[in-house]
VOLO-131756 format. One record per residue (C-alpha): y, z, x. Coordinates in Angstrom, 2 decimals. Last residue first. Layout:
! residues N
@Y Y; Z Z; X X
...
! end
This chain:
! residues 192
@Y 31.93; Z 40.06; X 21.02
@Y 32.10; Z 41.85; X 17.81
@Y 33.76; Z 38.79; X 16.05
@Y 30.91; Z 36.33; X 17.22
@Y 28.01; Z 38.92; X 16.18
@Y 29.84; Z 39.28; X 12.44
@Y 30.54; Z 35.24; X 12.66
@Y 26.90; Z 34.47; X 13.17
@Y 25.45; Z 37.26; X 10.23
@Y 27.40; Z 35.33; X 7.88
@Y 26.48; Z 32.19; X 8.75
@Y 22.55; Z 33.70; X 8.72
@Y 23.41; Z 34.73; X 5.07
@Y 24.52; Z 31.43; X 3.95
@Y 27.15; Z 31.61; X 1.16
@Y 30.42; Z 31.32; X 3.30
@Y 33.26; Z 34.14; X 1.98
@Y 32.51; Z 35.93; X 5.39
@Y 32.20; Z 39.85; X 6.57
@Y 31.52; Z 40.69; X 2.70
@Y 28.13; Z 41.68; X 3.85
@Y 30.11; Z 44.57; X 5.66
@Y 31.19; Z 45.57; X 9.17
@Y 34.05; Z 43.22; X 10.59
@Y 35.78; Z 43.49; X 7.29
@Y 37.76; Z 39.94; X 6.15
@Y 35.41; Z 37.56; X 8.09
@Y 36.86; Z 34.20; X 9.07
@Y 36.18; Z 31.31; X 6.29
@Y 33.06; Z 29.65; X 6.39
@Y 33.28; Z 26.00; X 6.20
@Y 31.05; Z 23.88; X 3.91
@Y 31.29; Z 20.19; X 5.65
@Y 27.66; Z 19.61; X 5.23
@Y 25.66; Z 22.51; X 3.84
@Y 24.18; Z 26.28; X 4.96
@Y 27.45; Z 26.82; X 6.78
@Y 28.63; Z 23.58; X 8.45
@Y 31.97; Z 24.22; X 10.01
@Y 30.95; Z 27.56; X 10.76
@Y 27.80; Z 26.85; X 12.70
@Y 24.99; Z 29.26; X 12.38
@Y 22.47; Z 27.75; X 9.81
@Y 23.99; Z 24.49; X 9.53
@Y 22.63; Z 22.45; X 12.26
@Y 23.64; Z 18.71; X 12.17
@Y 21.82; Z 16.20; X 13.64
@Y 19.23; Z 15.41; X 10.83
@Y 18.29; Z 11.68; X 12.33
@Y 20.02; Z 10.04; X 14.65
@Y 18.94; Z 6.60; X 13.22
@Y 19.35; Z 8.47; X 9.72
@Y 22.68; Z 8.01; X 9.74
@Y 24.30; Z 10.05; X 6.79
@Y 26.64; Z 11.40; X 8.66
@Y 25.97; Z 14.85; X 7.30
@Y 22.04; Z 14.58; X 7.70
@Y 21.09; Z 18.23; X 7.30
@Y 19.41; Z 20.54; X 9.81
@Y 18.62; Z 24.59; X 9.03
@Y 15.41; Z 23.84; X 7.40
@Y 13.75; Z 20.42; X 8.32
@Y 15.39; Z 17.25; X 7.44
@Y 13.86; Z 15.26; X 4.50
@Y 13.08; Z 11.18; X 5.93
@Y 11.92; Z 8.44; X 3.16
@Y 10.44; Z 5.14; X 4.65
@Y 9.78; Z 2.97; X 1.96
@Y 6.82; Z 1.31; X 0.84
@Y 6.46; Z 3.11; X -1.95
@Y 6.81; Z 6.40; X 0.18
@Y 6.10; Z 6.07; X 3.71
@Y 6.72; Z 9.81; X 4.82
@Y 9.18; Z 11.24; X 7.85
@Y 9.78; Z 14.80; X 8.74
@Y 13.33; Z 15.51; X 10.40
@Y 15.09; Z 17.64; X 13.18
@Y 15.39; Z 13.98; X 15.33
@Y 14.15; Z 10.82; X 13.98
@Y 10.59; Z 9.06; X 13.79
@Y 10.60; Z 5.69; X 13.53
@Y 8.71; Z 4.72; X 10.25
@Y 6.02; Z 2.15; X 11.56
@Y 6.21; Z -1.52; X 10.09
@Y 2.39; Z -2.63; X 11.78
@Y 1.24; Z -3.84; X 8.89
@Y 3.40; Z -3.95; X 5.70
@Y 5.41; Z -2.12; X 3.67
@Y 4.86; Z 0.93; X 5.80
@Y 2.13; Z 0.47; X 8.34
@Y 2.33; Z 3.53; X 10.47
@Y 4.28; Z 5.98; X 7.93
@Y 1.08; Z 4.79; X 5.46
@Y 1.90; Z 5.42; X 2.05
@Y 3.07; Z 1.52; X 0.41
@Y 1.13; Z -0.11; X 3.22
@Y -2.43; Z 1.26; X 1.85
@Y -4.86; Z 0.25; X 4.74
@Y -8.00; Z -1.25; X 5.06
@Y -8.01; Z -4.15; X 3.48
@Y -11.95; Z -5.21; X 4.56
@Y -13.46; Z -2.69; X 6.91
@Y -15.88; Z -5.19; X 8.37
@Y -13.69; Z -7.90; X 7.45
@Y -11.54; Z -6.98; X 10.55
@Y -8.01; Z -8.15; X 10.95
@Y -6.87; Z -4.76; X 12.18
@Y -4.00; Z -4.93; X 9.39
@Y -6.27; Z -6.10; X 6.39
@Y -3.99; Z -5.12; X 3.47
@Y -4.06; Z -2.43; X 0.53
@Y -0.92; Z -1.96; X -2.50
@Y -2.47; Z -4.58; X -4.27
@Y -6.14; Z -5.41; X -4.31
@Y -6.95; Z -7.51; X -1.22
@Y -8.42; Z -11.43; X -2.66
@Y -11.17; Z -12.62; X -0.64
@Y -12.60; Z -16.10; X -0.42
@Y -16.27; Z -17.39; X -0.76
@Y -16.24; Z -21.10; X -0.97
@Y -17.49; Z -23.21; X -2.92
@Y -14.49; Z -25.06; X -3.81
@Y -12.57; Z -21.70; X -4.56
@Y -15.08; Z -18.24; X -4.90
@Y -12.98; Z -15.18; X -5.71
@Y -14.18; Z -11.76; X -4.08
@Y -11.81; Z -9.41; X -4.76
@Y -10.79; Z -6.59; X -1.96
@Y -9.95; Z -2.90; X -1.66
@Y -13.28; Z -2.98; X 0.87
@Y -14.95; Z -5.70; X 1.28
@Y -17.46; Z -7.99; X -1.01
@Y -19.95; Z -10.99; X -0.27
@Y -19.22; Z -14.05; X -2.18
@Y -22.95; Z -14.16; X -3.91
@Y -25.10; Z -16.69; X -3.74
@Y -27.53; Z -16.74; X -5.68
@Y -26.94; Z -20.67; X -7.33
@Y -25.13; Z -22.35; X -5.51
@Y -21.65; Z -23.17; X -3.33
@Y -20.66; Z -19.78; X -5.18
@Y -23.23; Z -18.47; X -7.26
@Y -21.49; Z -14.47; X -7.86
@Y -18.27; Z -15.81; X -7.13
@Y -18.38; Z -18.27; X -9.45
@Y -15.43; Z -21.27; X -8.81
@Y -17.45; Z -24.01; X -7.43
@Y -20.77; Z -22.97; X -8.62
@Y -19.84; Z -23.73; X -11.93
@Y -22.70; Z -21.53; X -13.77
@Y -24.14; Z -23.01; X -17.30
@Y -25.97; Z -26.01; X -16.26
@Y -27.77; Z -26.31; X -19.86
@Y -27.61; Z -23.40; X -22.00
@Y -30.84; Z -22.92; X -24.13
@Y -33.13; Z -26.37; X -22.58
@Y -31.54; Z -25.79; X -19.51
@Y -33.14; Z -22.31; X -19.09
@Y -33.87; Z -21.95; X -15.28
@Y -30.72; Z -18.98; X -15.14
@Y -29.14; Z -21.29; X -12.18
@Y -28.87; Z -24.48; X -14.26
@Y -25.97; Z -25.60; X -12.16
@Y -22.14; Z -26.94; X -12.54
@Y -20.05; Z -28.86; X -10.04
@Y -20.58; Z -32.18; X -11.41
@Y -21.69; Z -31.31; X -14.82
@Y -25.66; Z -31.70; X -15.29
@Y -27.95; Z -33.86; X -15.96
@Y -31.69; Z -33.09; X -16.12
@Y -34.34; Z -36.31; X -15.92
@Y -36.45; Z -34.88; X -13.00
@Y -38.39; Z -36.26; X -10.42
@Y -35.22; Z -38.04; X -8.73
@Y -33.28; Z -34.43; X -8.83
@Y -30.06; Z -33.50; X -10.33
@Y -28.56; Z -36.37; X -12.36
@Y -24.63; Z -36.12; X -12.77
@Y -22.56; Z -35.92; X -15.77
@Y -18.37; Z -36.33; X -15.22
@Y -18.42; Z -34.96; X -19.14
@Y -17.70; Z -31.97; X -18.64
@Y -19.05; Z -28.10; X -19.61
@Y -22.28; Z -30.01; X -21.17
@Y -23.54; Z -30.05; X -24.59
@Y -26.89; Z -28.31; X -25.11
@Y -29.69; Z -31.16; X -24.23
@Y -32.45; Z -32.66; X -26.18
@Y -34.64; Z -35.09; X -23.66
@Y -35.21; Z -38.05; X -24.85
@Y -37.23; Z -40.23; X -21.61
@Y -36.83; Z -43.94; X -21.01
! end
């Protein structure tokens, strides 16, 4: 019977590793640095990713991904906002879903583009601003910016801003409304 002075183990489940050799180790744990005698079986290969299954090897990495190592096993992790949406490891989590208008909140949730309009994923959220000259007065944004309010009366440079008829048919003053190309609209309507 051999004496062999050993570091105290990580368990107490010990198991012998070798029939030449008197080592013990914790089930699950391995002397992968060669220096028992300092630290005993010091890596749990079940759980390291860096000696996962055993000793060297390493859970191989991906893009805007962790590698975690469960039962052996290399796993990934994707680092929030990023997922895998082509299903490829080669590119691992490929895509940020909380700015991408094609993948927005998720793969695959595309921000439906929408009349007079420009359309960003924004925290995950699709966020429309209409272009100049269009505003959103229903407030619909499945029809997107529908009305114009650079030349129509009833929607002078706003929602619901009318523009009163022109008091001189030759001046600035030609209409109370605040938009110059309203202004402008009525003057050419009035000379008709």
């Amino acid at each position: 019977m051999e004496s062999i002075l050993r570091p105290p183990k990580p368990t107490a489940n010990l198991v012998k590793s070798g029939a030449a050799s008197a080592t013990y180790f914790a089930a699950g744990f391995k002397d992968c640095d060669k220096d028992y005698a300092k630290n005993g079986c010091e890596i749990n290969v079940h759980t390291d990713p860096n000696n996962c299954g055993n000793c060297g090897i390493k859970c191989g990495g991906c893009a805007n991904a962790v590698p975690t190592c469960k039962s052996g096993k290399g796993e990934f992790s994707c680092t929030a906002p990023y997922q895998n949406c082509d299903n490829s490891w080669s590119d691992g989590w490929e895509i940020n879903v909380s700015n991408d208008v094609n993948n927005c909140g998720g793969c695959r949730k595309k921000c439906s583009p929408v009349a007079h309009a420009n359309v960003k994923c924004s925290n995950s959220k699709c966020e429309y601003t209409c272009h100049p000259g269009w505003r959103n007065c229903d407030n619909n944004w499945m029809n997107g910016c529908e009305t114009e309010v650079s030349m129509n009366v009833n929607n002078c440079g706003g929602c619901n801003i009318k523009c009163s008829q022109p008091k001189y048919y030759g001046g600035e003053a030609g209409c109370t409304c605040e938009a110059e190309s309203c202004k402008k609209w009525l003057k050419y309507e009035k000379a008709k």
